[in-house]
N, C-alpha and C positions, 0 to 999 in steps of 0.2 A: 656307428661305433658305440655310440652309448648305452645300446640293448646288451652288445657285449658284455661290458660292465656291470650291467646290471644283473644279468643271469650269472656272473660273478660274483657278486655282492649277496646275490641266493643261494650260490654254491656254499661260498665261507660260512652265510651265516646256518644253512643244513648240517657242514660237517660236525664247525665248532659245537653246534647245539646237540650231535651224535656223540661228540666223545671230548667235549669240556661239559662244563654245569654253567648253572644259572649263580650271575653276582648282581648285587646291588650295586646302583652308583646314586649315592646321596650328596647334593647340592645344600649349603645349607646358607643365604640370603642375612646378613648382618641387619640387625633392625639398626637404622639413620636415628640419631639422637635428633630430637627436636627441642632445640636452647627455650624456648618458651614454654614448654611442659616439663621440663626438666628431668626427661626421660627417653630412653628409646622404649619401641614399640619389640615385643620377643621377636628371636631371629625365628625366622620361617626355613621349612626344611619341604625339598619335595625329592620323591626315589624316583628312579626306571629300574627296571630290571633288566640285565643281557644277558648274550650267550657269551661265556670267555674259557680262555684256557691258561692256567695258572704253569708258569715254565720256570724252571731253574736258569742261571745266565750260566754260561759257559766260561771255561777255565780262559780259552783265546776272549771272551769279552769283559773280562777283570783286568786280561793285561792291556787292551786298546784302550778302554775307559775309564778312568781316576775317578769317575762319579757315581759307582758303582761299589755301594757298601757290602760287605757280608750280611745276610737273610734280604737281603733285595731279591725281588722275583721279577721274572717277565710276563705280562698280561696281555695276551692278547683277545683281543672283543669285536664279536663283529659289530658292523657301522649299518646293517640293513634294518628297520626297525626302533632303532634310536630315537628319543624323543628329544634328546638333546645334545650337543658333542660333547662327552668329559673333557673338561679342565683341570688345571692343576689345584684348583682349589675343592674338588672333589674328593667326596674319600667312597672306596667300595670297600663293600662288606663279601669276602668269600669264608662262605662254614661257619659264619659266625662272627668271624676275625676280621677286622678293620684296621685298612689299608690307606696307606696318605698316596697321593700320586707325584713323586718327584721329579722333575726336567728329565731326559725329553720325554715329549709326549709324541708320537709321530701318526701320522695318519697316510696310510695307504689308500690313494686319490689319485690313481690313472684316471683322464679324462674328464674330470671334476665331478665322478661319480665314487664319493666315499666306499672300501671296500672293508677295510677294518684297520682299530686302532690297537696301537704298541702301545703300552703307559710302564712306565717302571712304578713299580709299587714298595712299600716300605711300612711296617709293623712297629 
């Protein structure tokens, strides 16, 4: 079953990469204060790059969801390739324009093979 999956998780990430673009997702590591140097160390930042598709929410997912601001977009990214899962504490970069990732985050994971991830984003 898992080959299944996986030549899905190739599929998603061929299309999205045909007809979405490429986003950044930047991780950025809080430098830990150290009480005896009396300083922290700079926060450390590291990027991936994916394949995603930038979507408008729907008029029907405004009204099911109260978490759902006006200029919130739907992101979807394929999960094939990833060097690491995005988190909420991530922000992507699409065209330039930087994006926070708000609740939920959800990930499409039939069979415990990641296929792509949902993130709500917000500017």
């Amino acid at each position: 079953m898992s080959a299944f999956y996986d030549r899905t998780a190739a599929t998603a990430l061929r299309l999205i990469t045909q007809f979405g673009q490429s986003v950044t997702i930047r991780a950025t590591t809080v430098g830990e204060y150290d009480p005896e140097a009396g300083s922290a160390p700079p926060d450390s930042t590291k990027e991936q790059t994916a394949q995603g598709v930038l979507l408008d929410f729907t008029g029907q997912e405004f009204q099911n969801n109260s978490l759902i601001k006006q200029g919130d977009k739907k992101l979807k990214i394929a999960a094939q390739g990833l060097e690491w899962v995005p988190d909420l504490l991530n922000k992507v970069i699409i065209q330039g324009r930087t994006w926070s990732i708000v609740p939920p985050l959800k990930e499409v994971n039939p069979a415990g093979t990641p296929i792509l991830y949902e993130l709500q984003v917000r500017s």
